[in-house]
ROSE-4610 file (N, C-alpha, C; in Angstrom, 1 decimal, always signed):
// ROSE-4610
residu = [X/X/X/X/X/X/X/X/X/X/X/X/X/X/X/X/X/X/X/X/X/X/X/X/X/X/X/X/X/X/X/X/X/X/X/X/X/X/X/X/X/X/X/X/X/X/X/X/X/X/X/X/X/X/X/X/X/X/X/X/X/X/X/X/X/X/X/X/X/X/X/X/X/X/X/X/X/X/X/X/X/X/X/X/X/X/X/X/X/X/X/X/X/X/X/X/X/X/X/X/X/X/X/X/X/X/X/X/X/X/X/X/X/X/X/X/X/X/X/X/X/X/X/X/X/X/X/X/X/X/X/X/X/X/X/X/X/X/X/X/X/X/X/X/X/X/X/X/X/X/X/X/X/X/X/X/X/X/X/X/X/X/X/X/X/X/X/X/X/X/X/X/X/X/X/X/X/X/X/X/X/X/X/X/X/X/X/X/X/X/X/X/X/X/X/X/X/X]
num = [1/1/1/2/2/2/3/3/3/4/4/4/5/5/5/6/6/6/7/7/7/8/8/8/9/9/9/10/10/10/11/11/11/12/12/12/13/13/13/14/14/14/15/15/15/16/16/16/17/17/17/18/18/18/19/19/19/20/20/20/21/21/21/22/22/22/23/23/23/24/24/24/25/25/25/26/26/26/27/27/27/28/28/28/29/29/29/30/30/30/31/31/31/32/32/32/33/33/33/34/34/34/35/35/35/36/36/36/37/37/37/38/38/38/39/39/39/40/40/40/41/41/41/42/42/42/43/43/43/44/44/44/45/45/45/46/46/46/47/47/47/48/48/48/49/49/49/50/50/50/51/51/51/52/52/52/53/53/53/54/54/54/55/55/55/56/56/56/57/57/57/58/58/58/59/59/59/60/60/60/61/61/61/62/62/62/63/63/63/64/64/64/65/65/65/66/66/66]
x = [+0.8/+0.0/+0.9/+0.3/+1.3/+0.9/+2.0/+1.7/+0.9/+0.4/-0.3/-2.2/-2.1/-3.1/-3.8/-2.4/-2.5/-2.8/-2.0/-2.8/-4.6/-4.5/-5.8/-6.4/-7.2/-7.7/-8.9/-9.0/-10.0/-11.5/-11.5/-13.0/-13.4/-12.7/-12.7/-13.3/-14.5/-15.1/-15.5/-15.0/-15.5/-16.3/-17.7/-18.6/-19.1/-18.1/-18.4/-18.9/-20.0/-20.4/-19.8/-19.2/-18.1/-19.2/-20.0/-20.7/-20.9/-20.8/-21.0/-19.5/-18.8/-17.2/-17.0/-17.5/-17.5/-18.2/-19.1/-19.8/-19.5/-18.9/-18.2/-16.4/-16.2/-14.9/-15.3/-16.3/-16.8/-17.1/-17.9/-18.1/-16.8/-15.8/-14.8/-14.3/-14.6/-14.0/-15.1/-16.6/-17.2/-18.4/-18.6/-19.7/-21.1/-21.6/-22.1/-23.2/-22.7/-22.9/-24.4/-25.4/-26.3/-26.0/-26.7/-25.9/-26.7/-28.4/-29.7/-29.7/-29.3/-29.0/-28.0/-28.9/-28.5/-28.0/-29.1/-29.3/-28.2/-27.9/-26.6/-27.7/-26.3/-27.0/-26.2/-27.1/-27.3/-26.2/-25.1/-23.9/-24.5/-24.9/-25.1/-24.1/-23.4/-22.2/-22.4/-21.9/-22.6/-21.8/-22.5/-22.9/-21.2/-21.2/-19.5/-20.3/-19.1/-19.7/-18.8/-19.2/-18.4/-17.4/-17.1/-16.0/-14.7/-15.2/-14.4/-14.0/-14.8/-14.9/-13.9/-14.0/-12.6/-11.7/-11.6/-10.0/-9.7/-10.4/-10.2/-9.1/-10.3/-9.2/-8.1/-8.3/-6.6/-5.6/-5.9/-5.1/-4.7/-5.5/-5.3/-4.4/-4.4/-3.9/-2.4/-1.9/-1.3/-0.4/-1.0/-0.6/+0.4/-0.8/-0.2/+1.0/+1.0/+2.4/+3.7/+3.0/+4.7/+5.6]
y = [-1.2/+0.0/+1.2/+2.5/+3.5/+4.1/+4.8/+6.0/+7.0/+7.5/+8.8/+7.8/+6.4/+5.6/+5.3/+5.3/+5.0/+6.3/+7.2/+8.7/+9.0/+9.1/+9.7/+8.2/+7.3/+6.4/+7.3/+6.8/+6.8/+7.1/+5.4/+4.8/+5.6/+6.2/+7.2/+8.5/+8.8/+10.2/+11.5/+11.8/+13.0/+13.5/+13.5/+14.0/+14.4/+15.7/+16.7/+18.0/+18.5/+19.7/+20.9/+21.6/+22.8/+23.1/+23.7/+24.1/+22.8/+21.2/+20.2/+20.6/+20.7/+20.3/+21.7/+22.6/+23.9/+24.0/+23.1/+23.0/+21.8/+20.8/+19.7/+20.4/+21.1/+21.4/+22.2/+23.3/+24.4/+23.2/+22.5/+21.4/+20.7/+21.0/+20.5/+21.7/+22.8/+24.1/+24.8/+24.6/+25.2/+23.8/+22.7/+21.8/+22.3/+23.4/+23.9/+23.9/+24.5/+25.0/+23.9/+24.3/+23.1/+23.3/+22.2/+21.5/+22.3/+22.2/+22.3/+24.0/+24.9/+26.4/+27.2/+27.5/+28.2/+29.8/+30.1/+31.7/+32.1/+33.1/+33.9/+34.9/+34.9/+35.7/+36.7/+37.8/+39.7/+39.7/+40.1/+41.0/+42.0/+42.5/+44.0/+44.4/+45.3/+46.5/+47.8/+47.6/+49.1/+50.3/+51.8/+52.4/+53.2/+54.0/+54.9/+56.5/+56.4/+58.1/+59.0/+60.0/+61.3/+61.6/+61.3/+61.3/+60.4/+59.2/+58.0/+57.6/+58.5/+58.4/+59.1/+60.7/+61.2/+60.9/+59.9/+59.5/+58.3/+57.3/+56.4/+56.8/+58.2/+58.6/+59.4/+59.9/+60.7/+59.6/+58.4/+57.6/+56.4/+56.6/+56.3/+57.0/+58.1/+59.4/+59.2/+58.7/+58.9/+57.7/+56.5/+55.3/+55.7/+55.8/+56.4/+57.3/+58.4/+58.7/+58.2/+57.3/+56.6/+55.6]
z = [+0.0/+0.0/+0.0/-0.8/-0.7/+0.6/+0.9/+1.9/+1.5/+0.7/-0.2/+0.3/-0.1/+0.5/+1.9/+2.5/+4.0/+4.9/+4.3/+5.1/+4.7/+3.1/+2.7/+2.1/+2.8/+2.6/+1.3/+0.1/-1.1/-0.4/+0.4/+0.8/+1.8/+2.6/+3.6/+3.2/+3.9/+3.7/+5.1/+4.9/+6.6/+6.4/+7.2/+6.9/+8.7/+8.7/+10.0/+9.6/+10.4/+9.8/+11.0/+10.4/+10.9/+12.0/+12.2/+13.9/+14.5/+14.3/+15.4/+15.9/+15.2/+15.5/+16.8/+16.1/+17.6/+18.7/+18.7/+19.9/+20.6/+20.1/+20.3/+21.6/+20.8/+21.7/+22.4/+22.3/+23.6/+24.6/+24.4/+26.0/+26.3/+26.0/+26.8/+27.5/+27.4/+27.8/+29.1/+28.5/+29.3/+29.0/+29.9/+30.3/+30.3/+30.7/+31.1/+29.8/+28.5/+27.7/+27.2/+26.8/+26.2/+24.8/+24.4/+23.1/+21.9/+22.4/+21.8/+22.2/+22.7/+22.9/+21.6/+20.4/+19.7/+19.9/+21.0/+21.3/+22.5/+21.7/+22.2/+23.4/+24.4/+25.9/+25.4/+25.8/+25.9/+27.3/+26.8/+27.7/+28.2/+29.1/+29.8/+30.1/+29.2/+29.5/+30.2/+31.4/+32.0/+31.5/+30.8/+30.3/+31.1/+30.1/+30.6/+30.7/+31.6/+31.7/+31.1/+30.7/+29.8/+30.1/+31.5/+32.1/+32.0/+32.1/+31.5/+30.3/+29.6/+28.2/+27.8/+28.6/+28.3/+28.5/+29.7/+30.5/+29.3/+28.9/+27.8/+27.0/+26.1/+25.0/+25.3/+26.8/+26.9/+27.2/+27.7/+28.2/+26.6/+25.6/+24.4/+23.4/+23.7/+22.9/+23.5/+24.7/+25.6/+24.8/+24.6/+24.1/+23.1/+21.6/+20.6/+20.4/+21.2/+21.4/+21.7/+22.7/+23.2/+21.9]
């Protein structure tokens, strides 16, 4: 048998559909996860204040310089 055979067997076919295979490894990382839960959970980011907003971009601005 060649090698070029013995890696990529002919008769051999993969038939994995790319989102089983990512939900397949998310449960080894987070168990928790249900399998049958397509719907993404709503992050609540609390809201910045004008103030912070400023300090962000001075401390950004601040970045870019260096």
């Amino acid at each position: 048998m060649a090698i070029n055979n013995f890696i990529d067997l002919p008769e051999e076919e993969v038939k994995d559909n790319p989102e089983a295979i990512e939900e397949e490894i998310a449960l080894h990382f987070d168990p928790q996860i249900d399998k049958e839960s397509d719907e993404e959970e709503e992050v609540l980011i609390p809201p910045v204040t004008a103030v912070q907003a400023l300090e962000y971009l001075r401390q950004l601005r601040l970045h870019e310089e260096q």
